[in-house]
C-alpha positions as CSV (number, residue, x, y, z in Angstrom):
1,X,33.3,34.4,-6.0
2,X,30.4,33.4,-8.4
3,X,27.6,30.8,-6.3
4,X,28.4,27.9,-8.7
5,X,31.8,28.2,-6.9
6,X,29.7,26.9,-3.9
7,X,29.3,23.3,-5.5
8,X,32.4,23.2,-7.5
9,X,35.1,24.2,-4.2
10,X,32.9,21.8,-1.9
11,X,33.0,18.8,-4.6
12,X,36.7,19.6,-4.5
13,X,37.1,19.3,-1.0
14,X,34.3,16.3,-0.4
15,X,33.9,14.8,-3.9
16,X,32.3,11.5,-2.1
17,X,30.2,13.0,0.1
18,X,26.5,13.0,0.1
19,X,25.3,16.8,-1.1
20,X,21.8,16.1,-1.6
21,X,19.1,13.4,-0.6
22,X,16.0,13.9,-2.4
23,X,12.9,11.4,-3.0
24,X,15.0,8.5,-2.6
25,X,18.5,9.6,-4.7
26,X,21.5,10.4,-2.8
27,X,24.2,12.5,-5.1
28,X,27.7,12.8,-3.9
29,X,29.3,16.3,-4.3
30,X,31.4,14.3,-7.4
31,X,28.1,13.3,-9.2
32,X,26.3,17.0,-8.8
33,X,29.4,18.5,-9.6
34,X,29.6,16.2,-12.8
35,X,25.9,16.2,-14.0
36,X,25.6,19.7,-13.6
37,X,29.0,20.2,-16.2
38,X,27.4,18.2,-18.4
39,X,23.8,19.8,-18.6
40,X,25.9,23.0,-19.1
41,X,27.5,21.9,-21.9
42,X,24.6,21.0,-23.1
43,X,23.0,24.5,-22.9
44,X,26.3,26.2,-24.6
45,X,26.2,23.6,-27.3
46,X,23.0,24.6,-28.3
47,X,23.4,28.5,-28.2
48,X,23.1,30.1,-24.7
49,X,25.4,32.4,-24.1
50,X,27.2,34.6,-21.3
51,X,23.7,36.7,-19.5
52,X,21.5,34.6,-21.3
53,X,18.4,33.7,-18.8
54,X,16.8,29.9,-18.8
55,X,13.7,29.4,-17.4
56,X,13.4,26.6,-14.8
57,X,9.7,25.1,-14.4
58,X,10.9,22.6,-12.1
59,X,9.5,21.3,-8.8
60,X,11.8,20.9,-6.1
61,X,14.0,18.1,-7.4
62,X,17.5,16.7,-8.7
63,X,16.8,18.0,-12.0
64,X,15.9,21.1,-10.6
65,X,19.5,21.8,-8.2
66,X,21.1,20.2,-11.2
67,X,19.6,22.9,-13.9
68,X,20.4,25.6,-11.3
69,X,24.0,24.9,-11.2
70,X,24.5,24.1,-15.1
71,X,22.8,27.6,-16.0
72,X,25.2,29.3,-14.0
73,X,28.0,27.0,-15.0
74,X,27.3,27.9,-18.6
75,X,27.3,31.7,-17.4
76,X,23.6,32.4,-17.9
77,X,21.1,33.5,-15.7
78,X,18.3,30.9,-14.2
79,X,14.9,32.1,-13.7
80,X,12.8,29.8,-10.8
81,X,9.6,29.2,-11.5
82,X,6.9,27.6,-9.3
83,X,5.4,24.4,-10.8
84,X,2.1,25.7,-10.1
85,X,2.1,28.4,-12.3
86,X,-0.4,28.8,-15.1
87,X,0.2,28.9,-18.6
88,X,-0.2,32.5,-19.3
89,X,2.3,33.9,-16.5
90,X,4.8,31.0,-17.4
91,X,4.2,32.8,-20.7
92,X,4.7,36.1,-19.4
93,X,7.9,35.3,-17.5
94,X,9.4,33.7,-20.6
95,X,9.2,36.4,-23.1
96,X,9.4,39.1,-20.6
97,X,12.8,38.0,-19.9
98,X,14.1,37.2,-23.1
99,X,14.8,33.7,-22.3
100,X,16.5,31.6,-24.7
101,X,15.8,27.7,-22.5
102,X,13.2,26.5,-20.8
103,X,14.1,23.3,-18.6
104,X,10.8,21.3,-17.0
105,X,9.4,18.0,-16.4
106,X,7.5,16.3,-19.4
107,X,4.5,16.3,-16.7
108,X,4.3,20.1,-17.4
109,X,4.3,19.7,-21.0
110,X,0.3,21.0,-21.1
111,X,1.3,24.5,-19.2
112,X,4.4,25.1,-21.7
113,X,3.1,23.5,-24.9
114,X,3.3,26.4,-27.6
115,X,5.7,28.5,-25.3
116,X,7.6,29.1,-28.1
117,X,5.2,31.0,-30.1
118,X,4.9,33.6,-27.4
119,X,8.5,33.4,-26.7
120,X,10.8,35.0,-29.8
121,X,14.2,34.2,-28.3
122,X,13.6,30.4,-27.1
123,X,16.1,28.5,-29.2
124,X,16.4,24.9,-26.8
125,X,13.6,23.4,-24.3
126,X,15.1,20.3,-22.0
127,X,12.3,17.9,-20.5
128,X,13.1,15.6,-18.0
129,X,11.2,12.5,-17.9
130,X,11.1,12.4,-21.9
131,X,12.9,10.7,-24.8
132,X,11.2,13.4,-27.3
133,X,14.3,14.4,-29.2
134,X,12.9,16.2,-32.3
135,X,13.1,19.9,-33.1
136,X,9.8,22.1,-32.0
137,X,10.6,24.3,-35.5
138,X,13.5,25.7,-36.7
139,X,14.6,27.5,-33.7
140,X,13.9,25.8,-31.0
141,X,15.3,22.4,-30.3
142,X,13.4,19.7,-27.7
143,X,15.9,17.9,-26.0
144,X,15.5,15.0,-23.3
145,X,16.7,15.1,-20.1
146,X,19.2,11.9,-20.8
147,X,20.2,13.2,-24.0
148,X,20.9,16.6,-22.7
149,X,23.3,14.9,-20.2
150,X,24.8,12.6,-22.6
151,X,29.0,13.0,-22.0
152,X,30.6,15.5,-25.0
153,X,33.3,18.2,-25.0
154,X,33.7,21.3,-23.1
155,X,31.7,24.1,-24.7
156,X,31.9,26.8,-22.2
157,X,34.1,30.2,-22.0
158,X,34.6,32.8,-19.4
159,X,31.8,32.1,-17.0
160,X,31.7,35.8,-15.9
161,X,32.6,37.9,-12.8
162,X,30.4,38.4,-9.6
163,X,28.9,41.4,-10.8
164,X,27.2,39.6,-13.4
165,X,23.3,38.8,-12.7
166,X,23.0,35.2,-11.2
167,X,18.8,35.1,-11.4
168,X,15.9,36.7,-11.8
169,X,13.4,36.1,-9.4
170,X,9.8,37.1,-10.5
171,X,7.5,38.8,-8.1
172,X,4.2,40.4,-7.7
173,X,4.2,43.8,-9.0
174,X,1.8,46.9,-8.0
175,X,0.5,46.5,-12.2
176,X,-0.8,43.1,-11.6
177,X,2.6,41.6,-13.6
178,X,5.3,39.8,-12.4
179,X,7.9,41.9,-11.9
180,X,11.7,40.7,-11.8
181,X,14.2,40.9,-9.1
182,X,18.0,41.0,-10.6
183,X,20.2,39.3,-8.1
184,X,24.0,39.3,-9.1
185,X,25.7,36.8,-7.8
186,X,27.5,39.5,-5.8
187,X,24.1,39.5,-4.3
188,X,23.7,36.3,-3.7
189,X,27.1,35.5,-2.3
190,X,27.1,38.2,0.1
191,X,23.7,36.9,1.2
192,X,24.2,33.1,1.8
193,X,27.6,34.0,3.6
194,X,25.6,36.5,6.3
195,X,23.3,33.7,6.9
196,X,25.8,31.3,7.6
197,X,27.4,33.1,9.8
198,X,24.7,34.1,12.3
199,X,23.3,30.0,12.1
200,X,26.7,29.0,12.8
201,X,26.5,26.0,10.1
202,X,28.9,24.1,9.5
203,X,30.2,21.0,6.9
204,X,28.3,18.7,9.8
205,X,24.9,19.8,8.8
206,X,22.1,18.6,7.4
207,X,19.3,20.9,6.1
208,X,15.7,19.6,5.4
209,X,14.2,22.0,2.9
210,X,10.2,21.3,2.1
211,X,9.9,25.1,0.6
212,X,9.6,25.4,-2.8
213,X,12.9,26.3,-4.5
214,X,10.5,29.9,-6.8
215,X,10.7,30.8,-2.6
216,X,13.9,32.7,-2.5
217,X,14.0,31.1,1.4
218,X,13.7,27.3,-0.2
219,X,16.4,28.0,-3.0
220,X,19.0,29.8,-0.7
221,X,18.7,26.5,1.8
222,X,20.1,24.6,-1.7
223,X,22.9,27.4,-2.0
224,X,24.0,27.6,1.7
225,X,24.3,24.1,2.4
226,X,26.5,23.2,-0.8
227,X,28.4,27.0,0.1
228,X,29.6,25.0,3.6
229,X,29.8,21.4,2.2
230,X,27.0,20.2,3.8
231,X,23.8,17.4,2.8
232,X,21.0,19.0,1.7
233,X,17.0,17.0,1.8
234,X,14.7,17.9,-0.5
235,X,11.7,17.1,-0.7
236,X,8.9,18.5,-2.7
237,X,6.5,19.6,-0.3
238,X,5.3,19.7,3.8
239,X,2.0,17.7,2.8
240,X,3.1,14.8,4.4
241,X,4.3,15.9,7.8
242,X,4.6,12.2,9.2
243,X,7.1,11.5,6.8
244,X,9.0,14.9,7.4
245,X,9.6,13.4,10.6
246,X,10.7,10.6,9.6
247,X,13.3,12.2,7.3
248,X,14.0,14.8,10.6
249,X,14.6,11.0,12.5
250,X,16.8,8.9,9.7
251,X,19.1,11.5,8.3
252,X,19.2,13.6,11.3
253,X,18.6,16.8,10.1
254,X,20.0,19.4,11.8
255,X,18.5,22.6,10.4
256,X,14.8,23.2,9.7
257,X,13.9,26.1,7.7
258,X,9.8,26.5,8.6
259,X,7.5,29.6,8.1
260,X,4.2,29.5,10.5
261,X,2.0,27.5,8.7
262,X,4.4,24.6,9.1
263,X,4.9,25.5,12.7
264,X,1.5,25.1,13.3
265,X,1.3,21.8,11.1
266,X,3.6,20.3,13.5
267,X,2.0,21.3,16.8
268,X,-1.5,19.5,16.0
269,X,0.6,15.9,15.6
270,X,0.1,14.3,18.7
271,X,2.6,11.6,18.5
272,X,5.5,14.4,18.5
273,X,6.9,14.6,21.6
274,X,10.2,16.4,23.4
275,X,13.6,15.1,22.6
276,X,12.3,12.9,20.0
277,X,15.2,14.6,17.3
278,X,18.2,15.4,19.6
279,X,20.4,16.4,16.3
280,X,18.4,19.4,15.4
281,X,20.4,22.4,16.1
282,X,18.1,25.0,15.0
283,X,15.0,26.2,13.0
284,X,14.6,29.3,11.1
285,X,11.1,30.9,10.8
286,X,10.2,33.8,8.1
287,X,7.1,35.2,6.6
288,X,5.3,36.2,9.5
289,X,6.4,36.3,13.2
290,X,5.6,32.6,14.8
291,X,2.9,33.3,18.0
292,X,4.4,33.7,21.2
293,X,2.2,30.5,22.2
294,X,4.0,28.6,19.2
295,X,7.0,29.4,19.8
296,X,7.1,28.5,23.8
297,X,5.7,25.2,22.2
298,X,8.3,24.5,19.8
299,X,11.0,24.8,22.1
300,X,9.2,22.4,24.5
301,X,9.2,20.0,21.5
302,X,12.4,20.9,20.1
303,X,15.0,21.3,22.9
304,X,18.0,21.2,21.1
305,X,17.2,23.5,18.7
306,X,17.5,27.4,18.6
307,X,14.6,29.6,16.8
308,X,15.8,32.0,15.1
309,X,13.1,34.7,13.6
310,X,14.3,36.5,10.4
311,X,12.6,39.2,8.4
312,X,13.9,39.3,4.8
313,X,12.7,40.2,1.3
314,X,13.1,39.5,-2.0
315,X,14.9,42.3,-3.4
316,X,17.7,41.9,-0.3
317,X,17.3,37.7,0.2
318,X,17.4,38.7,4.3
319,X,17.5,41.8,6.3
320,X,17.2,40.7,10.1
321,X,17.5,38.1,12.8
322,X,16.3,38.2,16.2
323,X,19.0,36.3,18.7
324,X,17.6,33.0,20.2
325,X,18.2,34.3,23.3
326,X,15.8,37.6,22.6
327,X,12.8,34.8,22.2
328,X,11.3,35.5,25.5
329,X,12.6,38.9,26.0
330,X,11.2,40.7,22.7
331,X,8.7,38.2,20.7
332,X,7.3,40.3,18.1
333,X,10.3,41.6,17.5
334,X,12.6,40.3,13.8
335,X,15.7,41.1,15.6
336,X,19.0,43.5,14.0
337,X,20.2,43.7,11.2
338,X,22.5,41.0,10.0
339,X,26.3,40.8,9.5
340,X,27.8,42.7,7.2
341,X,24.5,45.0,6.6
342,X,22.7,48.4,8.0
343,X,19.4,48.9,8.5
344,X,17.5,52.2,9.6
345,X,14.1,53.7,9.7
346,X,13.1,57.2,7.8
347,X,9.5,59.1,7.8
348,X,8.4,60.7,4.3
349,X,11.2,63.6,4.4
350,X,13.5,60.5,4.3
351,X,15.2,61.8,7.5
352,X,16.2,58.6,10.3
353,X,13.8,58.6,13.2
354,X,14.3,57.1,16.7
355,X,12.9,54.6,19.1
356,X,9.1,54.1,18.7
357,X,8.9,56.4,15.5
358,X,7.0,54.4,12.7
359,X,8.5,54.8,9.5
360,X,10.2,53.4,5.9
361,X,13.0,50.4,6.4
362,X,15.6,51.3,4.9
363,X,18.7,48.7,4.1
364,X,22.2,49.0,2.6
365,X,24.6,46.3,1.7
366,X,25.7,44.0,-0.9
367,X,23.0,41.8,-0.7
368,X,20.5,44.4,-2.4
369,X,19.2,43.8,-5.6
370,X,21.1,44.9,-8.7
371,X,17.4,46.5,-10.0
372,X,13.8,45.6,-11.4
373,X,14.6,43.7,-15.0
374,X,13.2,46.0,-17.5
375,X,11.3,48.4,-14.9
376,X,13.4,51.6,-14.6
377,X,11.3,53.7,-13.0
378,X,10.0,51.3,-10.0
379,X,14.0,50.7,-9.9
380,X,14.2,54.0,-8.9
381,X,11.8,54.4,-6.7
382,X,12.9,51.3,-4.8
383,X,16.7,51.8,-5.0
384,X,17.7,55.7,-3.7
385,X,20.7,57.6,-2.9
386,X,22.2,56.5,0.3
387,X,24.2,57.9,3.0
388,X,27.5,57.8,1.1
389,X,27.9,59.7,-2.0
390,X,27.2,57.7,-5.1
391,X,25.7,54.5,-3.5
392,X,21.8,53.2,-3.5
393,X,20.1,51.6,-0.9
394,X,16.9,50.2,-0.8
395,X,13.7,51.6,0.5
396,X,11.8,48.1,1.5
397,X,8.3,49.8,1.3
398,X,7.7,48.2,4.6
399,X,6.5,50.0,7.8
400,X,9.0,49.4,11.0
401,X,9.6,50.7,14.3
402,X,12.8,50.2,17.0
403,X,12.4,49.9,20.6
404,X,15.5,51.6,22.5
405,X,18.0,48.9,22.2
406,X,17.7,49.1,18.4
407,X,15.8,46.2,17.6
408,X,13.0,46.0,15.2
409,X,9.2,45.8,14.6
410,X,7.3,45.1,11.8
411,X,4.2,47.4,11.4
412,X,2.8,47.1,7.8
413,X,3.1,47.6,4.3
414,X,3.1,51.3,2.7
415,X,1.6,50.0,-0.7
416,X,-1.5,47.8,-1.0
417,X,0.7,44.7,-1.8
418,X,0.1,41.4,0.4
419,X,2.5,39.7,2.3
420,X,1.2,36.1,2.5
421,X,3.0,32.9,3.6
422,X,6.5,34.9,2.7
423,X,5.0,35.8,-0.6
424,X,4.7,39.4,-1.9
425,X,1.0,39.0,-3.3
426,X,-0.6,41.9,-5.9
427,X,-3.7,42.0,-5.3
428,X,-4.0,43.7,-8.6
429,X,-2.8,40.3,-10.1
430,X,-5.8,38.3,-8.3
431,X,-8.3,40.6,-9.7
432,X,-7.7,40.6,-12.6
433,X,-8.6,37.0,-13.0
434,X,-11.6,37.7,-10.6
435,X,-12.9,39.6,-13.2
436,X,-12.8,36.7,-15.8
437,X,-15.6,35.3,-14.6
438,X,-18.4,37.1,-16.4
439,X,-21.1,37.3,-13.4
440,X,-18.4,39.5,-11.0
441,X,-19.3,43.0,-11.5
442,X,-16.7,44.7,-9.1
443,X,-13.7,42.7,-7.4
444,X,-11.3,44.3,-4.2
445,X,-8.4,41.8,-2.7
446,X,-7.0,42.6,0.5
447,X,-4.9,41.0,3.2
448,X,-5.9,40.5,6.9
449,X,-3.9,39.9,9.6
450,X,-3.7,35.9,10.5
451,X,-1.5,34.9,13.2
452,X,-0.1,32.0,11.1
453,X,0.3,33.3,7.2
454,X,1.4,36.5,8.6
455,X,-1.7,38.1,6.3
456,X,-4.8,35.9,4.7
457,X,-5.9,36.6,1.1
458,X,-9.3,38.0,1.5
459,X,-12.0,38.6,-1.7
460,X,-14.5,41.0,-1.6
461,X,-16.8,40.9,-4.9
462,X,-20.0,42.4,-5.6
463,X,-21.6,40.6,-8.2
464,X,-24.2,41.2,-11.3
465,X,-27.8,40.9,-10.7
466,X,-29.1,38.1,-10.8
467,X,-26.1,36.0,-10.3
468,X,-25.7,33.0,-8.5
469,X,-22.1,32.4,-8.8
470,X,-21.2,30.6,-4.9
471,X,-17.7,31.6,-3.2
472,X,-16.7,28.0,-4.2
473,X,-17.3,28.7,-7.6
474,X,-14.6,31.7,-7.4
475,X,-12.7,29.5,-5.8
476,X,-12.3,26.4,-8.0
477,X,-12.1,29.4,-10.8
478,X,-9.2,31.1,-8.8
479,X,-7.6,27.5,-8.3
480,X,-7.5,26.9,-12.4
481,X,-5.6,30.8,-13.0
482,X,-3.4,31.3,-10.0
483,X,-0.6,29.5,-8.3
484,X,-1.7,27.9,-5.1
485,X,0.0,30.8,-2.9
486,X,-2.2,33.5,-4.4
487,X,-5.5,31.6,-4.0
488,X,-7.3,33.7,-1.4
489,X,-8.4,31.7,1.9
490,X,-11.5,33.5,1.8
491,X,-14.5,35.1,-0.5
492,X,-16.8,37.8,1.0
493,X,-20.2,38.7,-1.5
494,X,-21.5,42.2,-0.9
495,X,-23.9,44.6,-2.7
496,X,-21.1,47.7,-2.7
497,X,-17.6,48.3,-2.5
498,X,-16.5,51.5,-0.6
499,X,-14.4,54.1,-3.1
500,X,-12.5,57.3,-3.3
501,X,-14.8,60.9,-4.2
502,X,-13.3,59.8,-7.8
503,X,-14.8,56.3,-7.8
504,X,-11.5,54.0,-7.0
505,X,-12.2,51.3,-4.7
506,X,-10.3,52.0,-1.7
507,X,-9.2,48.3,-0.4
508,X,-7.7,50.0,3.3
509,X,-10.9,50.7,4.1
510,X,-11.8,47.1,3.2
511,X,-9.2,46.0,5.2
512,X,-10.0,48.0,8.1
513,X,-13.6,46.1,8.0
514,X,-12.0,42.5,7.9
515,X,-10.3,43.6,11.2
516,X,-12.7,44.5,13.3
């Protein structure tokens, strides 16, 4: 099975049903089925090709479930972008992946403009929300949304098999660049079936989604409610929580994927009260472990619902789930592993350790990620010989420990990457455009715990004499270069930054100072 089989068997099945509700569109299974043919024969008729990868700068949209299906129709690979991003990573991405299309709305047009230059392979660009129709130069073609879905004759071939890449899902790497997660659709399958399974969902449901769709958590919520036929809301972001509510109230949504900040969002609206959504059957919560306090509140709030606390990544999709009914038993705890995977815990000799012994999650399965796109080496290190002879599993990098009953406990992080509202964060990355402001001298990001974003992005910057650059300047400076995840929540100024006997910085012992 290949994930646009997800759309294309439910459409079969439930061609008149409503698949997705979003900013005021309803599209029946038929019509998604149908647009998203069309957009693909759009992208074969003007040259992408089997593996091929198409960038999507989309925010969370029709256009955007629409492009994701027609790249894979068309047999390519989609790459997710966040609509936040900046023009130089968009950059990045494009050329670092080779891609040959670039989908986005004409909005965007200032971040992408001259994306071609920097991109040698780029041959179409589609842009919703514009009837610009002429060619960019020779190469590259601009198309229009409407134009690009204008009716015309079947272009695609073979599609592919499941062990073909489905995306590439860029992530914070330990050099400061992006690095890219290859997900086959193997991968992805395997993934959005295991969910399913433990949250019981069924054709019934109706998932609200608020997450950003560059979120690997937001864009599976797309996947697994088409994979089991059911109505999927989007909406574009959680900065309006009244009208969440409402949505929760009119369609009645009956799965609510949150991470904490949302959580605590929710509890701070005093007009919420219990029982007022009796169809929601459950929410999920990932990126860092709700509060105890929050979660005893939610289910108050929410008592039809079951809470189900997961522990994932982006080179597996999802690793654990705690039980509902471990809530009040085991808190802190992210639960097993779940169906149809194995998880265990080694120290540095790479031997498993028991109960209580902190060490290296380790996690095997289908679901693990084909490999870094064009990084070798950190492949390698990530992706190691596993139990059985000839196989790879993959060593997370995350600290974990097991009470008796197996069941597991997050600890930390081996490397100095962040972990921040479900986002792996380099702090490398952050830097880097901390030191393009001319009066910061020396620049260490770390992560401190925070009980809601799992860890807060934290500056310390010792600046040149005589400066006086304010933390809101960094700020507003950080806001122009990074996307809105990565902006740190806070900016300490010192006179010195501790470092190593050969002169490193060393951000743990920065990080130890922010806890205490």
């Amino acid at each position: 099975m290949r994930v646009e089989d997800f759309l294309e068997h439910s459409a079969r099945r439930a061609p008149h049903k409503t698949a997705l509700v979003c900013q005021g569109s309803r599209l029946t299974y038929g019509e998604l089925d149908r647009l998203s043919d069309r957009l693909a024969d759009s992208l074969t008729a003007h040259g992408v090709q089997r593996g091929d990868r198409v960038v999507i700068f989309l925010d969370n949209s029709v256009e955007a479930v629409v492009a994701v299906f027609a790249v894979l129709k068309a047999g390519a690979v989609f790459v997710m972008t966040n609509s936040s991003m900046k023009a130089e990573k968009l950059a990045y991405i494009a050329n670092n992946s080779e891609a040959v299309g670039l989908i986005s709305h004409a909005r965007l047009e200032p971040v992408f403009a001259g994306i071609e230059h920097c991109s040698p392979a780029l041959r179409v660009i589609i842009t919703a929300g514009s009837n610009r129709q002429a060619a960019i130069d020779n190469r590259v073609t601009a198309l229009s949304w409407d134009e690009a879905l204008l009716p015309g004759g079947l272009h695609r071939g073979n599609p592919g098999i499941d062990i073909d890449l489905a995306t590439i899902i860029y992530t914070s790497g330990s050099t400061g660049f992006p690095k890219g997660v290859m997900m086959t659709h193997l991968n992805m399958v395997t993934a959005a079936s295991s969910i399913t399974q433990y949250l019981e969902n069924v054709p019934d449901d109706v998932i609200l989604n608020v997450l950003p769709l560059s979120f690997d958590y937001g864009l599976y919520q797309i996947l697994m409610g088409l994979k089991i036929g059911g109505t999927v809301v989007l909406e574009k972001s959680f900065a309006y929580p009244q009208q969440i509510l409402d949505l929760l109230r009119d369609e009645k949504v009956t799965g609510l994927p949150i991470v904490p900040t949302m959580a605590a969002i929710l509890l701070q609206i005093k007009a919420l009260t219990p029982g007022q959504f009796p169809s929601l059957r459950y929410i999920t919560n990932t990126a860092a472990t709700l509060p105890p306090a929050h979660i005893s509140q939610l289910q108050r709030l929410f008592p039809s619902a079951r809470i189900f606390s997961m522990y994932g990544l982006t080179e597996c999709k999802r690793a654990a789930y705690l039980p509902p009914d471990q809530l009040g038993v085991r808190p802190a705890s992210v639960g097993k592993a779940i169906p149809n995977t194995e998880v265990y815990i080694v120290d540095g000799q790479g031997e498993k350790v028991g109960p209580g012994v902190i060490g290296e999650l380790v996690i095997r399965g289908a679901h693990v990620m084909k490999g870094y796109w064009k990084r070798p080496e950190e492949t390698d290190w990530a992706l190691r010989p596993g139990p059985l002879p000839g196989e790879k599993v993959l060593f997370t990098g995350d600290l974990f420990k097991t009470d008796a009953e197996g069941y597991l406990y997050f600890v930390g992080r081996k490397d100095d990457a962040i972990k921040s509202r479900g986002e792996k964060v380099s702090p490398t990355e952050i830097e880097n455009v901390l030191y393009g402001i001319p009066d910061v001298l020396e620049a260490a990001v770390v992560g401190v715990p925070d009980e809601i974003l799992g860890q807060a992005i934290k500056a310390v910057i010792v600046l040149r004499d005589g400066s006086s650059l304010t933390e809101n300047e960094i700020l507003l400076h950080c806001r122009s270069h990074l996307e809105d995840f990565m902006v740190p929540q806070s900016v300490e100024l010192t006179r010195t930054l501790p470092k190593t006997d050969t002169g490193k910085i060393r951000r743990r012992g920065l990080s130890i100072e922010s806890n205490r």
